[in-house]
N, CA, C and O atoms as a CHARMM CRD file, in Angstrom:
* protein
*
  300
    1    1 UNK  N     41.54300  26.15200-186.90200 PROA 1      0.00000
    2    1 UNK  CA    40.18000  25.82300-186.57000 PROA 1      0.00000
    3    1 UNK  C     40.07400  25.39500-185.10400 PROA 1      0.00000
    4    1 UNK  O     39.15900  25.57700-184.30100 PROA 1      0.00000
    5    2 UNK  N     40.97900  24.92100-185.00200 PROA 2      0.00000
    6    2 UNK  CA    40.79600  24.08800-183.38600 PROA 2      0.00000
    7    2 UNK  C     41.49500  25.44700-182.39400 PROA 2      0.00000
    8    2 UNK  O     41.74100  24.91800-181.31000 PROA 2      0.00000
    9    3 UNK  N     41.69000  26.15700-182.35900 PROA 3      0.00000
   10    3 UNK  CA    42.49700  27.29600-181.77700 PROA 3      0.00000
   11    3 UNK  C     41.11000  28.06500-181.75600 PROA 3      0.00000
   12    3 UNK  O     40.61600  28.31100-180.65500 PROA 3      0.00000
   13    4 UNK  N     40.42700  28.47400-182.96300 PROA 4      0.00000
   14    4 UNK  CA    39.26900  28.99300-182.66600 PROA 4      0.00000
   15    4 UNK  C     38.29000  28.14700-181.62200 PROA 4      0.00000
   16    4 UNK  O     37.55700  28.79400-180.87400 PROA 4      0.00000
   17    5 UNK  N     38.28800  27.32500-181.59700 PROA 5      0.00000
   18    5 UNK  CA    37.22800  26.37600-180.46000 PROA 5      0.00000
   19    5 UNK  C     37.65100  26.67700-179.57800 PROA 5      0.00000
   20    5 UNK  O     36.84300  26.99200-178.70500 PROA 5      0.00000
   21    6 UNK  N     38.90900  26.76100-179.28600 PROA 6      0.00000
   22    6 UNK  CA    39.60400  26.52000-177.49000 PROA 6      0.00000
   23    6 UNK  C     39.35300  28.10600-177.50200 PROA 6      0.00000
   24    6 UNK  O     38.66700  28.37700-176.51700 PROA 6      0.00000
   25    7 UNK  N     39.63900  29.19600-178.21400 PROA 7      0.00000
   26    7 UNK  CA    39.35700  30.39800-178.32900 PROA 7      0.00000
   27    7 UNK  C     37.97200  30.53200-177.87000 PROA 7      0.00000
   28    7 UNK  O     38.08800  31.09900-176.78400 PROA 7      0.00000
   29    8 UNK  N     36.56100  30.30300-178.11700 PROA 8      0.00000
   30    8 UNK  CA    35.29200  30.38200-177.87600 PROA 8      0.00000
   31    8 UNK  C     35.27800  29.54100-176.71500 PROA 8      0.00000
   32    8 UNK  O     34.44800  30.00300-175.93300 PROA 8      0.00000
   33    9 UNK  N     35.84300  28.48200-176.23900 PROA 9      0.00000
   34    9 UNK  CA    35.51900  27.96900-175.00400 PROA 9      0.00000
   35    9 UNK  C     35.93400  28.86500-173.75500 PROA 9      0.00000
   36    9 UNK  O     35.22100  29.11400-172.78300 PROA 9      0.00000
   37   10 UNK  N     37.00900  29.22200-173.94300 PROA 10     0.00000
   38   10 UNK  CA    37.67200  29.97100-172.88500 PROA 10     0.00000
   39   10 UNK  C     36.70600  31.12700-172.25800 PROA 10     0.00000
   40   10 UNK  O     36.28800  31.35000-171.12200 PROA 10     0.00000
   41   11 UNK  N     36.46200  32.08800-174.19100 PROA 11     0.00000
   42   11 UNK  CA    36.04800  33.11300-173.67100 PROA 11     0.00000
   43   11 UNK  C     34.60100  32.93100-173.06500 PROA 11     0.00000
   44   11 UNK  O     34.07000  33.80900-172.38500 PROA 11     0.00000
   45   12 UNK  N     33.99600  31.70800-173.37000 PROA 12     0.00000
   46   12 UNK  CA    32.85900  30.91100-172.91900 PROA 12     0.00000
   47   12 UNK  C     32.89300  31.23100-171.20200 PROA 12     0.00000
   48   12 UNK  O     32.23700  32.17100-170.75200 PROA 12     0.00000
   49   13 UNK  N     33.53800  30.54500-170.51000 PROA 13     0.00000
   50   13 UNK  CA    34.11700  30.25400-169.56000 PROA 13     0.00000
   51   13 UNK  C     34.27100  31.17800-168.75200 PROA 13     0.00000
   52   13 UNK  O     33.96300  31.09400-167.56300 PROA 13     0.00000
   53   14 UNK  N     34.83000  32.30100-169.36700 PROA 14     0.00000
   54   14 UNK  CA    35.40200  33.73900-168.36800 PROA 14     0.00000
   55   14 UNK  C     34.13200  34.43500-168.54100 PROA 14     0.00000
   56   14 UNK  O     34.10300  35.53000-167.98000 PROA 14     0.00000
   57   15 UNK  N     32.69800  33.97500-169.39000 PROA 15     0.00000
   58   15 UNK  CA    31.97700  34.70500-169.36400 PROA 15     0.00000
   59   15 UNK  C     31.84000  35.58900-170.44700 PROA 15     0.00000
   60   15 UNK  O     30.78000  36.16700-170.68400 PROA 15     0.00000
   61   16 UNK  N     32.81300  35.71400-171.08300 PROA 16     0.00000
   62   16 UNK  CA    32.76600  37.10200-172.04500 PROA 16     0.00000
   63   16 UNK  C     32.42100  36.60600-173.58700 PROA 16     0.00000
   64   16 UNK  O     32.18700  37.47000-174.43300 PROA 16     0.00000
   65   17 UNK  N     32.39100  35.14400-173.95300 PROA 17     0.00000
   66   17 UNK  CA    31.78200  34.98600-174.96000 PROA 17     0.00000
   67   17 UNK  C     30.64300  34.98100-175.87700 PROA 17     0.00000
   68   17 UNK  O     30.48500  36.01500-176.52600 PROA 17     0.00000
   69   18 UNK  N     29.67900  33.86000-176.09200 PROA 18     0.00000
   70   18 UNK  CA    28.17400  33.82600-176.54900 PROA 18     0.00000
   71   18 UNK  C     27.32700  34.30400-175.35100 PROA 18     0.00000
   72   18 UNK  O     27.81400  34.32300-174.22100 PROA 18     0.00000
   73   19 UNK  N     26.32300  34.61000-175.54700 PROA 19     0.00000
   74   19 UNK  CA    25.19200  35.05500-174.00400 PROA 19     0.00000
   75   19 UNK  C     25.18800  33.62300-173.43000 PROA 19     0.00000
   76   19 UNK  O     25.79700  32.61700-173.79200 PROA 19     0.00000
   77   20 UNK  N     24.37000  33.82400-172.48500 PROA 20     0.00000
   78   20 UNK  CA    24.14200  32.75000-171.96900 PROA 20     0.00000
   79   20 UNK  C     23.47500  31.92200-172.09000 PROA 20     0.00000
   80   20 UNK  O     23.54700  30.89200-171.42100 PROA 20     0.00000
   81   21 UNK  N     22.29800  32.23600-173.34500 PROA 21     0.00000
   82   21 UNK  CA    21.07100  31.46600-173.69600 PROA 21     0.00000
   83   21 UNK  C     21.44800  30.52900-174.99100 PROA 21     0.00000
   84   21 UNK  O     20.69800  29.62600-175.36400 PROA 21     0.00000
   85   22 UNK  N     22.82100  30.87500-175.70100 PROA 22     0.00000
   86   22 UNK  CA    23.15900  30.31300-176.29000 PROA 22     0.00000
   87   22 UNK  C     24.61100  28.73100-176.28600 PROA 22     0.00000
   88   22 UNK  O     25.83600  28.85000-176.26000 PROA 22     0.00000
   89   23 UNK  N     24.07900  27.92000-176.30800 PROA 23     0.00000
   90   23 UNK  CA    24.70800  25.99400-175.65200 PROA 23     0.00000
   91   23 UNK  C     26.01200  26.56200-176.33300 PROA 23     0.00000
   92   23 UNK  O     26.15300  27.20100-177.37600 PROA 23     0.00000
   93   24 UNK  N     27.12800  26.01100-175.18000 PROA 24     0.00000
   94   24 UNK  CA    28.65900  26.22400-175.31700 PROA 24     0.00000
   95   24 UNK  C     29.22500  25.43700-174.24100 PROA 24     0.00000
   96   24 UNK  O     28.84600  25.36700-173.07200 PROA 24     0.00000
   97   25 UNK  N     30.75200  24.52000-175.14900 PROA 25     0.00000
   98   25 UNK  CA    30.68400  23.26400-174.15600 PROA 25     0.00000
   99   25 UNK  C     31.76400  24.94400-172.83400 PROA 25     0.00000
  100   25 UNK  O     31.84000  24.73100-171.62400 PROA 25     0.00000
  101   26 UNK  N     31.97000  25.40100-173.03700 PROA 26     0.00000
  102   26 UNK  CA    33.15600  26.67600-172.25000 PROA 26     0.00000
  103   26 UNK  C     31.91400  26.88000-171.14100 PROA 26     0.00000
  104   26 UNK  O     32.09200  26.56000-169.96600 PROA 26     0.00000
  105   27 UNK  N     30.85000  27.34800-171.53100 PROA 27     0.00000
  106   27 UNK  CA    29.61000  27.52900-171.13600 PROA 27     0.00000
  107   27 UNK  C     29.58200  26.26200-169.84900 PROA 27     0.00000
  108   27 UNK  O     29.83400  26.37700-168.65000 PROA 27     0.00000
  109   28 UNK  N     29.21400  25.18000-170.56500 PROA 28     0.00000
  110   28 UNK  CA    29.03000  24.01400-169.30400 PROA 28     0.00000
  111   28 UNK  C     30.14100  23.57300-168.60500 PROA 28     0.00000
  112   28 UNK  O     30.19400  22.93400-167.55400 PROA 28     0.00000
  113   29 UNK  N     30.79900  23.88700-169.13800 PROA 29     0.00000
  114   29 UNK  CA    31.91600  23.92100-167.68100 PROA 29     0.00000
  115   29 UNK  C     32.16700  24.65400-166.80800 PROA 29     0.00000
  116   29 UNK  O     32.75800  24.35800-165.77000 PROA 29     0.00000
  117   30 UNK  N     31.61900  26.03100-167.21400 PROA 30     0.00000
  118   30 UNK  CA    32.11400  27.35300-165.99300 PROA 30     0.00000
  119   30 UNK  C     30.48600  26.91100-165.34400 PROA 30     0.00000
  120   30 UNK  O     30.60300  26.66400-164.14300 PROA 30     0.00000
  121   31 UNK  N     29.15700  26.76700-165.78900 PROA 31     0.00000
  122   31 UNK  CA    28.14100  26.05300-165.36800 PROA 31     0.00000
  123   31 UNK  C     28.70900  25.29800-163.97900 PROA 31     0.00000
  124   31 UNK  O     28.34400  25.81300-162.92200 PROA 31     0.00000
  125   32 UNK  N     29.55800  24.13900-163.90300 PROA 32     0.00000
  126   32 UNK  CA    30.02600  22.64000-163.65800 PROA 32     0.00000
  127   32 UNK  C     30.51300  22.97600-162.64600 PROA 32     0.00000
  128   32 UNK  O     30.25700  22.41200-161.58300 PROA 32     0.00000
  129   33 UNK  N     31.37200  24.03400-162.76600 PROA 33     0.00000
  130   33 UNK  CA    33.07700  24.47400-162.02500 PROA 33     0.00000
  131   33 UNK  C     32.26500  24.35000-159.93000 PROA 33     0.00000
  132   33 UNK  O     32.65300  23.65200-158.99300 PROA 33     0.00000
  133   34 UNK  N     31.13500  25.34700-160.01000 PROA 34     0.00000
  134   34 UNK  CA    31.25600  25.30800-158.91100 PROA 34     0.00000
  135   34 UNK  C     30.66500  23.83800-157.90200 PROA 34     0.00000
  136   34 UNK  O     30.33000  23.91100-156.71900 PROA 34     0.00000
  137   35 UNK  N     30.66500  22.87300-158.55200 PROA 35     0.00000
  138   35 UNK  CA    30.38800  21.76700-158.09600 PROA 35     0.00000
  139   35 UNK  C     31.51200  20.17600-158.23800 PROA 35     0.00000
  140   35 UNK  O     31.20400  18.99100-158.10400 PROA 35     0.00000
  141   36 UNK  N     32.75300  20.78000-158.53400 PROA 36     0.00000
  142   36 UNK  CA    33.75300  19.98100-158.57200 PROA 36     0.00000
  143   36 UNK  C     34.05700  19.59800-157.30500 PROA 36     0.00000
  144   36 UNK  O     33.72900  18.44100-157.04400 PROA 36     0.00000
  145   37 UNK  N     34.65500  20.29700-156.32000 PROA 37     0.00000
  146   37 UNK  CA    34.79400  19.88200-154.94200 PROA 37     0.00000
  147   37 UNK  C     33.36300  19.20000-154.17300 PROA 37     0.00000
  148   37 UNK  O     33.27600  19.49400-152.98100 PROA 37     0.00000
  149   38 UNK  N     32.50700  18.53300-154.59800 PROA 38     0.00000
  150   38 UNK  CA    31.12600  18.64700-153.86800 PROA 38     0.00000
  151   38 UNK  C     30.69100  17.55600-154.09400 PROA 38     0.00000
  152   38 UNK  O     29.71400  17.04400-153.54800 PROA 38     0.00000
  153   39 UNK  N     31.51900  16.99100-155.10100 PROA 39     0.00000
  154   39 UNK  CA    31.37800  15.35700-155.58800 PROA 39     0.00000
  155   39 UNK  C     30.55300  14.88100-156.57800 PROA 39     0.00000
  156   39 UNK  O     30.36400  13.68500-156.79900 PROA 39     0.00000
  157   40 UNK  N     29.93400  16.02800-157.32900 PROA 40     0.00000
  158   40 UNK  CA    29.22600  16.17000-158.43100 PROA 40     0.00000
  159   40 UNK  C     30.54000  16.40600-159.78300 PROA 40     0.00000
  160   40 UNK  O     30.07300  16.73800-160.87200 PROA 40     0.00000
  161   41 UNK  N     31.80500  16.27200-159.72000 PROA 41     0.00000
  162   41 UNK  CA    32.82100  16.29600-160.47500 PROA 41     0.00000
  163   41 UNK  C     32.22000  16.49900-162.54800 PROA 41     0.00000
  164   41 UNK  O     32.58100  17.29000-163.42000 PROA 41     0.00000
  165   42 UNK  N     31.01400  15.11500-162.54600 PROA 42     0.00000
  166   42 UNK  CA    31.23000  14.72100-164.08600 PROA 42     0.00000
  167   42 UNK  C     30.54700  16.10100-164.76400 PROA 42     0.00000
  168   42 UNK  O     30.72100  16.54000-165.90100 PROA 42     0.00000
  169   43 UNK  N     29.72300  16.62600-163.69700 PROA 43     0.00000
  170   43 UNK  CA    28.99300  18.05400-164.83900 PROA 43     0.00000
  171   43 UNK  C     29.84600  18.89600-165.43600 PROA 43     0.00000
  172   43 UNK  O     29.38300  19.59400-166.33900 PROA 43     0.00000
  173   44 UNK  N     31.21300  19.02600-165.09900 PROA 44     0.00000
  174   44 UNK  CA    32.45400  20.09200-165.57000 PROA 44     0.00000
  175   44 UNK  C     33.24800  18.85700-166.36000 PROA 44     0.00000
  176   44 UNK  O     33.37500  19.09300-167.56100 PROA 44     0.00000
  177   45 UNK  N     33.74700  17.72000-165.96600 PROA 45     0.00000
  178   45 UNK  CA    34.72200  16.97500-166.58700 PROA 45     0.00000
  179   45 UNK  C     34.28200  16.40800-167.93300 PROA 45     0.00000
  180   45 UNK  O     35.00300  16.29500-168.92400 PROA 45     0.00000
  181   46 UNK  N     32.86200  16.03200-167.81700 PROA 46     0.00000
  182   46 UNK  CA    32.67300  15.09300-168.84300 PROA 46     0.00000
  183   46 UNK  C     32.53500  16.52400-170.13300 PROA 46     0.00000
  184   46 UNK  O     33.14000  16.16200-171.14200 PROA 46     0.00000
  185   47 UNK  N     32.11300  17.51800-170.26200 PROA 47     0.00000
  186   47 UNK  CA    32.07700  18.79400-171.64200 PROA 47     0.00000
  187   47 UNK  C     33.69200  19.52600-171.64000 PROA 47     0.00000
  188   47 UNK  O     34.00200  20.48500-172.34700 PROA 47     0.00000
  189   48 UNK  N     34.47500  18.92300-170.81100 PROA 48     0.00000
  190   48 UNK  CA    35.89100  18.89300-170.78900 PROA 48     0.00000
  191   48 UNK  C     36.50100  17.92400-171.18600 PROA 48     0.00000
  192   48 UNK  O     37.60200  18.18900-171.66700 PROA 48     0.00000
  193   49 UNK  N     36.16600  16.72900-171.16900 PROA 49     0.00000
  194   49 UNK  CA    36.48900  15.79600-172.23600 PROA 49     0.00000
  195   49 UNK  C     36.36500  16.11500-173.16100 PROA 49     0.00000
  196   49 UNK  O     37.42500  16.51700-173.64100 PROA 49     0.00000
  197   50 UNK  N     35.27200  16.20400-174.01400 PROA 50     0.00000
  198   50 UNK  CA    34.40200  16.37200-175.08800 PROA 50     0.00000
  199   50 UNK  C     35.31600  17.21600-175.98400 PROA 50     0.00000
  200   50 UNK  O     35.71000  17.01900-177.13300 PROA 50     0.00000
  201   51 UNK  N     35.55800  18.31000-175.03300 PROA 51     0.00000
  202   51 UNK  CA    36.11100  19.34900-175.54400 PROA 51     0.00000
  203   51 UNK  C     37.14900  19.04400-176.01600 PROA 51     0.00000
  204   51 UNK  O     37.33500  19.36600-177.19000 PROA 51     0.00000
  205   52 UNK  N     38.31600  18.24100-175.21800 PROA 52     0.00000
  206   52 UNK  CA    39.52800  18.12900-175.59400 PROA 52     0.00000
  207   52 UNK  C     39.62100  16.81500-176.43800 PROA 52     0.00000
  208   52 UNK  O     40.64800  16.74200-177.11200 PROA 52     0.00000
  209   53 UNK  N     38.78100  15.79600-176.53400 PROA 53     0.00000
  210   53 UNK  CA    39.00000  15.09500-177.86000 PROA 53     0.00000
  211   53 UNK  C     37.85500  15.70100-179.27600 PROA 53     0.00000
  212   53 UNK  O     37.60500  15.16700-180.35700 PROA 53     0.00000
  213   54 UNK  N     37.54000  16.53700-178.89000 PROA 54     0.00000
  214   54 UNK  CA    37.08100  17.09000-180.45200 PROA 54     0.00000
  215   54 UNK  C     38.37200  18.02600-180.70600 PROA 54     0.00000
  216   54 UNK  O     38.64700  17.98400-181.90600 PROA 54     0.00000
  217   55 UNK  N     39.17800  18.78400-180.05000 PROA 55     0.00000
  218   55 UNK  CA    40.24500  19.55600-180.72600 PROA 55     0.00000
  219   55 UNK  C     41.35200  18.70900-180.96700 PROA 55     0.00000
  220   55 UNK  O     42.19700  19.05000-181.79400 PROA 55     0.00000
  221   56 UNK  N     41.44100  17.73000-180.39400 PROA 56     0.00000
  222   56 UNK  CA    42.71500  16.42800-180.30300 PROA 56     0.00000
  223   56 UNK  C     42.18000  15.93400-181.91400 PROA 56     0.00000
  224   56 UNK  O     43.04400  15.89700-182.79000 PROA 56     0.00000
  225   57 UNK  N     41.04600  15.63900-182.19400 PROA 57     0.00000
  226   57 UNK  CA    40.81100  14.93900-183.27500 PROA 57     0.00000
  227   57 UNK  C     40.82200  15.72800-184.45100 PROA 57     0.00000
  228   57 UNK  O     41.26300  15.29200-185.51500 PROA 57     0.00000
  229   58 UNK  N     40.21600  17.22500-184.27000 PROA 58     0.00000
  230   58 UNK  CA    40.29100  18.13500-185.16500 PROA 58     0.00000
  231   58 UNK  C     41.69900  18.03000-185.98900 PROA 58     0.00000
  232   58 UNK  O     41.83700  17.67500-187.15900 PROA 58     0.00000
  233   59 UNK  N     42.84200  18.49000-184.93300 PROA 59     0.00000
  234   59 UNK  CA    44.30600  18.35100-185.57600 PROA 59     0.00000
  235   59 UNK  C     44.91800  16.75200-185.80400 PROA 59     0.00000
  236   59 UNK  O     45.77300  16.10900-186.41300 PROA 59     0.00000
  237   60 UNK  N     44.29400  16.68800-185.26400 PROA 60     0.00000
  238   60 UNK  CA    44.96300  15.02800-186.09400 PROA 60     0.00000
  239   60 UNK  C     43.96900  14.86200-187.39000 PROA 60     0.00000
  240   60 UNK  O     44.69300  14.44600-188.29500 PROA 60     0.00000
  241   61 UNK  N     42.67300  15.00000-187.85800 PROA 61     0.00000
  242   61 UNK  CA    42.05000  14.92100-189.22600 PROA 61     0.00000
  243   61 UNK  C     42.69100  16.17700-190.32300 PROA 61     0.00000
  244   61 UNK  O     42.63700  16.00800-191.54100 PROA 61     0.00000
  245   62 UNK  N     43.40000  17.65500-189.59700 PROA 62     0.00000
  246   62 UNK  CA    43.86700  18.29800-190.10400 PROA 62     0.00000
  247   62 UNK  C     45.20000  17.73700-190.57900 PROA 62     0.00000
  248   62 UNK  O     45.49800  17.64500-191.77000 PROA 62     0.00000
  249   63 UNK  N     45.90200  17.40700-189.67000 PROA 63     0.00000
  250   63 UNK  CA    47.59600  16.81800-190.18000 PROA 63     0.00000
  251   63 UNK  C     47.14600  15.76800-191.26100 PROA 63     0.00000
  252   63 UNK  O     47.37800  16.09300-192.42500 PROA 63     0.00000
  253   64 UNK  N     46.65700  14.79500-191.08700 PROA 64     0.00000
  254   64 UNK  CA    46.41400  13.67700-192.28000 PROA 64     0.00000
  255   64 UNK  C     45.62500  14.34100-193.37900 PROA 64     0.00000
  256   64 UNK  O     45.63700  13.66400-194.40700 PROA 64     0.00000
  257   65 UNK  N     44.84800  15.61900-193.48300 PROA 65     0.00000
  258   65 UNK  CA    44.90700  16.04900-194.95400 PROA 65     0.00000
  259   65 UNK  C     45.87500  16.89500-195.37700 PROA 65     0.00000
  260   65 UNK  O     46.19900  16.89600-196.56400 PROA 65     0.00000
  261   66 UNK  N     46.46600  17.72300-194.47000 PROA 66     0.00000
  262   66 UNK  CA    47.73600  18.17900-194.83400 PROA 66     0.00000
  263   66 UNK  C     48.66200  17.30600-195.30500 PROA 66     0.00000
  264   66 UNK  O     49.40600  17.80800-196.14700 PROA 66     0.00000
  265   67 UNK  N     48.89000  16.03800-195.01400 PROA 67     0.00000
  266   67 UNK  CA    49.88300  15.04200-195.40700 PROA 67     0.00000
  267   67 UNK  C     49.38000  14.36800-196.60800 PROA 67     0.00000
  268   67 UNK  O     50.33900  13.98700-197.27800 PROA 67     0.00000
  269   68 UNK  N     48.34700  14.09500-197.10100 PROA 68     0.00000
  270   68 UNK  CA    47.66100  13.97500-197.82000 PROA 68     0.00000
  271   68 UNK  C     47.85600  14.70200-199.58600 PROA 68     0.00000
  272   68 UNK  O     48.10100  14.35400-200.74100 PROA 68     0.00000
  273   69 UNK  N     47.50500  16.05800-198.65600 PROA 69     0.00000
  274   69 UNK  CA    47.22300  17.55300-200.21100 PROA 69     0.00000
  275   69 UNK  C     48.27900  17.99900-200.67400 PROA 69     0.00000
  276   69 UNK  O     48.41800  18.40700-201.82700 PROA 69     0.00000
  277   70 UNK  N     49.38500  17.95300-199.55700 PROA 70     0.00000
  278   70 UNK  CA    50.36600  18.81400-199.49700 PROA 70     0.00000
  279   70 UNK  C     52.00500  17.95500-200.58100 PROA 70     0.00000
  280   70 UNK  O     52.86700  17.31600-199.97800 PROA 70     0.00000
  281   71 UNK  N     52.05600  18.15100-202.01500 PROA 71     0.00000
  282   71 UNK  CA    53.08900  17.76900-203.08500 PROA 71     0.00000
  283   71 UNK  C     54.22500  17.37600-202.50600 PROA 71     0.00000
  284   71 UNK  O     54.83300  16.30600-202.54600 PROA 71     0.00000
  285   72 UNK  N     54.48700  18.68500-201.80300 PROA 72     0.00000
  286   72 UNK  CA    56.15100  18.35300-201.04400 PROA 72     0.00000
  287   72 UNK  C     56.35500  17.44400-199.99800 PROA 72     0.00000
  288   72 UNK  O     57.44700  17.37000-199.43500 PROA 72     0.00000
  289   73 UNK  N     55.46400  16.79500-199.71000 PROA 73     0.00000
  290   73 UNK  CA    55.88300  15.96800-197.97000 PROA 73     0.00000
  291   73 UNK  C     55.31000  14.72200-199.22800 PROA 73     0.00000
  292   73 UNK  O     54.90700  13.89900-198.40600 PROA 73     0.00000
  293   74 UNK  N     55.07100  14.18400-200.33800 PROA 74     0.00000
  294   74 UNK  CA    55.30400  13.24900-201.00600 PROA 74     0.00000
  295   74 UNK  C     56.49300  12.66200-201.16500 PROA 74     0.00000
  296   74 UNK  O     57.34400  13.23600-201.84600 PROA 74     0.00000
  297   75 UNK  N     56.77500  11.36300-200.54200 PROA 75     0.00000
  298   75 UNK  CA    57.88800  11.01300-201.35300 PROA 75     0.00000
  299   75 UNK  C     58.14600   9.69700-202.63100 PROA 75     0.00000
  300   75 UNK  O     59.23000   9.59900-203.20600 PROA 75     0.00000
């Protein structure tokens, strides 16, 4: 699941994903990008955060139900 996100952000990003009329955090960062050097930094960093603790959290809520569901990692 989280591979698919970073998957849609990217292709967000390079352009080749959703149109453009449709909200994508890949989207607001390639948006952002050309205003990093210019001192306007948070319009790209802060939907780059975002981004990377929703997939950080994704697999960590995934591992704890895997550890959870999963018979054999019972001990």
């Amino acid at each position: 699941m989280a591979s698919a996100i970073s998957l849609e952000a990217t292709l967000s990003f390079l352009g080749v994903g959703l149109p453009p009329t449709e909200p994508s955090l890949g989207m607001l960062i390639a948006n952002g990008f050309q205003y990093l050097l210019s001192g306007r930094y948070w319009i790209s960093i802060y939907p780059g955060i975002a981004l990377i603790l929703f997939i950080v959290s994704l697999n960590l809520v995934g591992d704890q139900v895997r550890d959870q569901l999963n018979p054999r990692l019972r001990r």
